[in-house]
C-alpha positions in Angstrom: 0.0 0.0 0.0 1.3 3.4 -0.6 2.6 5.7 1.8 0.3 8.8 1.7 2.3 11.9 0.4 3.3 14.8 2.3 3.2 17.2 -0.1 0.0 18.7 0.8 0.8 19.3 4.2 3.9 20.9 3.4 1.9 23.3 0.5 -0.4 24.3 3.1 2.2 26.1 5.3 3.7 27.3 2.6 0.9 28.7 1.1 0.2 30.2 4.3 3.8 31.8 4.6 3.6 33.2 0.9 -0.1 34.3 1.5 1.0 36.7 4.7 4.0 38.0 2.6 1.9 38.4 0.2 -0.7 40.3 2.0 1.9 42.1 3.6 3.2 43.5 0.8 0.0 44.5 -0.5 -1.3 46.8 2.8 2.6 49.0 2.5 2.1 49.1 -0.9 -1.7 51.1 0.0 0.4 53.3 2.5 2.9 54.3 -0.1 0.6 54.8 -2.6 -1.5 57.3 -0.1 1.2 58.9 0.6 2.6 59.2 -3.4 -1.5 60.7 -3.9 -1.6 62.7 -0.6 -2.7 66.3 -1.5 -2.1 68.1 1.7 1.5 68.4 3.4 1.8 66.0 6.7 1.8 67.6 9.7 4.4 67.1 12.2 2.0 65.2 13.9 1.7 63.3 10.8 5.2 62.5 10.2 6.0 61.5 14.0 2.9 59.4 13.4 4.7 57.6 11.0 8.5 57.3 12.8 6.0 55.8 15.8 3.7 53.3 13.7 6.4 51.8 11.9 8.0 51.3 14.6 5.9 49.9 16.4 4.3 47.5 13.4 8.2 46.3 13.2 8.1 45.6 17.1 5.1 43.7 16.8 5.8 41.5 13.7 9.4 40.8 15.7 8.1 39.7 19.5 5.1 37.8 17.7 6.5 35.3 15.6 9.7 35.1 17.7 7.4 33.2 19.6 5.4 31.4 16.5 8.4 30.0 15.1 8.7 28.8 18.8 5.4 27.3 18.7 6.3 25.3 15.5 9.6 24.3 17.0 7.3 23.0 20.7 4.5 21.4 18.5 7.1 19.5 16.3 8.9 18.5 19.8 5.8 17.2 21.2 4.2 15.4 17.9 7.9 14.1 17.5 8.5 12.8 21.3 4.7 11.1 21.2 5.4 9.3 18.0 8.2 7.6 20.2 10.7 8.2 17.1 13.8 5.5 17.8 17.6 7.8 19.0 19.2 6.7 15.3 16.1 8.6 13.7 16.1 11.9 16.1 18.0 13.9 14.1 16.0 13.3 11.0 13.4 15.5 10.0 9.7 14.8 9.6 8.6 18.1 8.2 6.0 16.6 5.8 4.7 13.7 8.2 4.3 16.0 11.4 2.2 18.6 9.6 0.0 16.2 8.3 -0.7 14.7 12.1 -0.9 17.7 13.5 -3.7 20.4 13.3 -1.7 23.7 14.0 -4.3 25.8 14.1 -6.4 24.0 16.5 -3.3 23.2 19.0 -2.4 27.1 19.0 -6.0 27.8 20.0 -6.5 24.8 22.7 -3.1 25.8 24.3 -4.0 29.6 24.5 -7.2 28.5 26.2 -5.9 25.4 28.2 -6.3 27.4 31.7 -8.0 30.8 32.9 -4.8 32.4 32.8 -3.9 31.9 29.7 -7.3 32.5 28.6 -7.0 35.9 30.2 -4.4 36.9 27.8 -6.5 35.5 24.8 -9.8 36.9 25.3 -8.0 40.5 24.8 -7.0 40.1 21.6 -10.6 39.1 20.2 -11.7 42.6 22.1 -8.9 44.5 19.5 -10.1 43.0 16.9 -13.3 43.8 16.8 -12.9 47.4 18.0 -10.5 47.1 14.8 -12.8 45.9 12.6 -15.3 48.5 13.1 -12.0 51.4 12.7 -11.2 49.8 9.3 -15.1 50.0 8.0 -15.3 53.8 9.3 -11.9 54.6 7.7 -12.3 52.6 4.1 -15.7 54.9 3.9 -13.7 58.3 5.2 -10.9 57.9 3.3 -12.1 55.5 0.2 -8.5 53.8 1.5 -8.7 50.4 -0.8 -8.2 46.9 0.0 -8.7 46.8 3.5 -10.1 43.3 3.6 -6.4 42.8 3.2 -5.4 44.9 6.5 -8.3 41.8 8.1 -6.9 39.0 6.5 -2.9 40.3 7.4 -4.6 40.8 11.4 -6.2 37.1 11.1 -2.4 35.7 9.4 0.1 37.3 10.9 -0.7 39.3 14.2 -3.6 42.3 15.0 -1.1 44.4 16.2 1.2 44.6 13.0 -1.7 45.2 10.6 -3.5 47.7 12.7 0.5 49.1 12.8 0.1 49.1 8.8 -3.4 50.5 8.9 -2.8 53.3 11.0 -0.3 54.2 8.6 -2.5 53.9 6.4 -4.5 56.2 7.5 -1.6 58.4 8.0 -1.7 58.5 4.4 -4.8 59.1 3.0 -6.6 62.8 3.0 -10.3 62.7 4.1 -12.2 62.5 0.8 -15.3 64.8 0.4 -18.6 63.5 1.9 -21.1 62.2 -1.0 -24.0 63.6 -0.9 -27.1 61.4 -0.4 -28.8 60.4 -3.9 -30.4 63.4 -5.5 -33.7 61.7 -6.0 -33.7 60.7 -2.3 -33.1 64.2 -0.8 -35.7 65.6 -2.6 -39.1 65.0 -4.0 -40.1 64.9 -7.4 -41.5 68.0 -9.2 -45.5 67.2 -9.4 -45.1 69.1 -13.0 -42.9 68.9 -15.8 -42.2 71.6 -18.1 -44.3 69.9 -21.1 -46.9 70.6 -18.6 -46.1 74.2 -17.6 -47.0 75.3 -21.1 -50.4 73.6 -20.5 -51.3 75.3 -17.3 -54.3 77.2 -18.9 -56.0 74.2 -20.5 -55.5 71.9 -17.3 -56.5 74.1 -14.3 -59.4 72.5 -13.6 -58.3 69.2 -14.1 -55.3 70.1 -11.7 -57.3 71.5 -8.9 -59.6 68.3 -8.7 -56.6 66.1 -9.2 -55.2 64.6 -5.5 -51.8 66.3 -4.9 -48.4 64.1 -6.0 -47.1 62.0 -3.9 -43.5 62.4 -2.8 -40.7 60.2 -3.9 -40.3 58.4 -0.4 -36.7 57.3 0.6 -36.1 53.5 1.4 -36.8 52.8 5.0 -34.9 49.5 4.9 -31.3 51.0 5.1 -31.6 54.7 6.7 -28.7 56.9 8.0 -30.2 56.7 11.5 -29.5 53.2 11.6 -26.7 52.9 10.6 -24.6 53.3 13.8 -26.3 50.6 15.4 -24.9 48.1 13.1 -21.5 48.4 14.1 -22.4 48.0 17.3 -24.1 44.8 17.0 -21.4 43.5 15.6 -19.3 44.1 18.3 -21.7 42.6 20.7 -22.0 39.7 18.9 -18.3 39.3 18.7 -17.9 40.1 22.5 -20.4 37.3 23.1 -18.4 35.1 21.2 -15.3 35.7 22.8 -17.0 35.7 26.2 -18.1 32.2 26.0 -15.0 30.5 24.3 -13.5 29.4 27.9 -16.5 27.5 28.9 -16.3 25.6 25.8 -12.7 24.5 25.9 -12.5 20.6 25.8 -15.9 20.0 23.7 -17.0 19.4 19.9 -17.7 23.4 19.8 -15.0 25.4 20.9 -13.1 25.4 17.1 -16.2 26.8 15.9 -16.9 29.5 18.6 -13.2 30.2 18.3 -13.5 30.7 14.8 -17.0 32.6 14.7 -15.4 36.2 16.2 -12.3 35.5 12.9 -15.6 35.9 10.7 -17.4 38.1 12.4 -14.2 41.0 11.8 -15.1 41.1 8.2 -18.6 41.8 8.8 -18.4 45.8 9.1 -16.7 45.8 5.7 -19.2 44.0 4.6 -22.0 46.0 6.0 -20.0 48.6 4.0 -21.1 46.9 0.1 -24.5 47.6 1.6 -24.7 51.0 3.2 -22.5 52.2 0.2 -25.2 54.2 -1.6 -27.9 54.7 1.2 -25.5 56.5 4.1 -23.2 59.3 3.8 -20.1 58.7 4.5 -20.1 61.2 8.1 -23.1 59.4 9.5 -20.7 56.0 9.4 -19.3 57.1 12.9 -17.6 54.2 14.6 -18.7 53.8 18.3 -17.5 56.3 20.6 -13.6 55.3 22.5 -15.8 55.1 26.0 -17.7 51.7 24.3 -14.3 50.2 23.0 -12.7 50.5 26.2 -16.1 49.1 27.7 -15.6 45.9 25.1 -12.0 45.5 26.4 -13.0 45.6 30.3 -15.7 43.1 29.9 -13.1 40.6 28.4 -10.4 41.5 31.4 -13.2 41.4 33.6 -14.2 37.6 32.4 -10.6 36.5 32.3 -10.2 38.0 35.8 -13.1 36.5 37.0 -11.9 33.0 36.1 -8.8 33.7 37.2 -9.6 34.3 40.4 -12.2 31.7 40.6 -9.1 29.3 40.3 -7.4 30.6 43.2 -5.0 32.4 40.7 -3.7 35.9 40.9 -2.0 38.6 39.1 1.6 36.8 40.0 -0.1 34.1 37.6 -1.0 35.9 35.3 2.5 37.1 34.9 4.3 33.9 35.1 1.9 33.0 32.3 2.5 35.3 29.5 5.7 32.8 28.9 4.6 29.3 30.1 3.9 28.4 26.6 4.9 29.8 22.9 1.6 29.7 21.5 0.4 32.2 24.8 3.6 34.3 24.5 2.5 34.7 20.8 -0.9 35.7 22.0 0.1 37.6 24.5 2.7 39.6 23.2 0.4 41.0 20.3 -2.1 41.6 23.3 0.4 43.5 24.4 1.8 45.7 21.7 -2.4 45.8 20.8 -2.3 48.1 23.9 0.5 50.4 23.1 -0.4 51.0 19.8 -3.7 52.1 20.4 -2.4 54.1 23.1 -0.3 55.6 20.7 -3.2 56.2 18.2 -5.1 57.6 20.8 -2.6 60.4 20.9 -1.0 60.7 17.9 -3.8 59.6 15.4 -6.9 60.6 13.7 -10.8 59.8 14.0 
């Protein structure tokens, strides 16, 4: 019988490798080009804006897949130490036949979420990026800054803190582009007479005074600008609730999908983008105010914490944590430079 091939295995990392430089070529190649189009001279807030972010995006890519090349190098120690490989065979390498035993993805996840503590570190990151998603939606409107699905994607590949790094930047870049106006024939009504029939007011005045008045071109009700606000926000609630409930499901059939729903659910404000594009200005887009994103990020802490302490563990813990295993200093780490560079934004950035 033949030996099944590891090609596949192999092609998927490197697909996955070639598909993050990819998209991280694309997202600096939208911040140049913003800047090559830019009409209006940066500010020197501007330009230390782009010393810090590029910075920090190069901080962030560095600490987060220091440890992710870690985790490959723990996960290939522990697949190669429970296949019981013989000491003449040790130094070999199994490339090919680990990856296609092991489901990367899923061991990352289940060792970020084995305990509270480490869970406390990983609910955080779920809480950026969906306060992200809803910053790239607002922005991509504002600033008619392309591709941003990529900016997602590069988040979901790589690590939320480098693309929001590259996304800042990219905002950096981009002027504000002139509000559209809302569709002429929706902000405002239809003349009741046309000129063929100006020239025939004298022949039709009686018929015009007995006629029932012409009725106004109505506006669809579906999609108005008053509700558009509130669809950001469900989105985050739904994604908090998500990320909320991923500790209690660790260990059964649905904890892969919960974990996977808040990935989806990032996309979704882009999305809700394609179908506000012609109904909402651009201004009325407003992403929730910076009290509700911090309220997003103290639920999650406040969950974790809760856990945490339910387990008779402390902030010590927590601590001694961030490093007890690669796929959690990965985690944590972008956690952690999530919270400087929005801090950073914060001051140095723009709505």
């Amino acid at each position: 019988m033949e030996a099944p091939s590891n090609a596949r295995p192999i092609a998927i990392l490197a697909g996955y490798m070639a598909l993050a430089a990819t998209l991280t070529v694309s997202c600096v190649r939208t911040v140049r080009k913003g800047v090559a189009q830019r009409t209006t001279a940066g500010t020197g807030r501007q330009l230390l804006g782009f010393t810090v972010f590029s910075l920090l995006a190069v901080l962030s890519l560095a600490t987060t897949w220091y440890h992710m090349f870690r985790f490959f190098e723990w996960s290939y120690a522990a697949w190669k130490a429970r296949r019981l490989l013989r000491p003449g065979n040790s130094a070999k390498l199994y490339v090919g036949l680990w990856l296609r035993e092991t489901s990367l993805f899923k061991q990352a996840w289940a060792s970020t979420f084995e305990t509270p503590a480490r869970a406390w570190w990983s609910l955080q990151i779920f809480g950026f990026c969906a306060n992200w998603s809803v910053m790239l939606a607002v922005q991509a409107k504002k600033r008619k800054i392309p591709h941003m699905w990529a900016f997602m994607l590069l988040g979901q590949v790589v690590a939320i803190s480098f693309a929001s790094n590259l996304f800042f930047l990219a905002v950096l870049a981009h002027d504000v582009v002139a509000p559209a106006a809302l569709p002429e024939e929706a902000a405002k009504p239809k003349a009741r007479l046309s000129d063929s029939d100006d020239s025939n007011d004298d022949d039709d005045d009686v018929d015009d005074d007995s006629s029932e008045p012409a009725k106004e071109a109505r506006p669809k009700q579906a999609l108005t600008p008053a509700m558009a606000p509130f669809w950001y926000q469900i989105v985050l609630g739904l994604t908090v609730g998500c990320a909320v409930s991923v500790p209690d499901k660790f260990g059964t059939p649905t904890f892969l999908p919960i974990v996977l729903a808040p990935h989806l659910l990032a996309f979704t404000p882009l999305l809700i983008n394609r179908i506000l594009r012609r109904e909402v200005p651009a201004p009325l887009l407003n992403q929730p105010s910076w009290y509700l994103r911090v309220a997003n990020l103290a639920a999650l802490l406040a969950v974790g914490t809760s856990k945490v302490q339910a387990e008779g563990g402390d902030w010590e813990l927590i601590l001694s944590t961030l490093h007890e295993h690669p796929a959690v200093s990965s985690v944590g780490w972008d956690v952690i430079c999530c919270w400087g560079s929005y801090a950073a934004w914060q001051l140095l950035g723009e709505e």
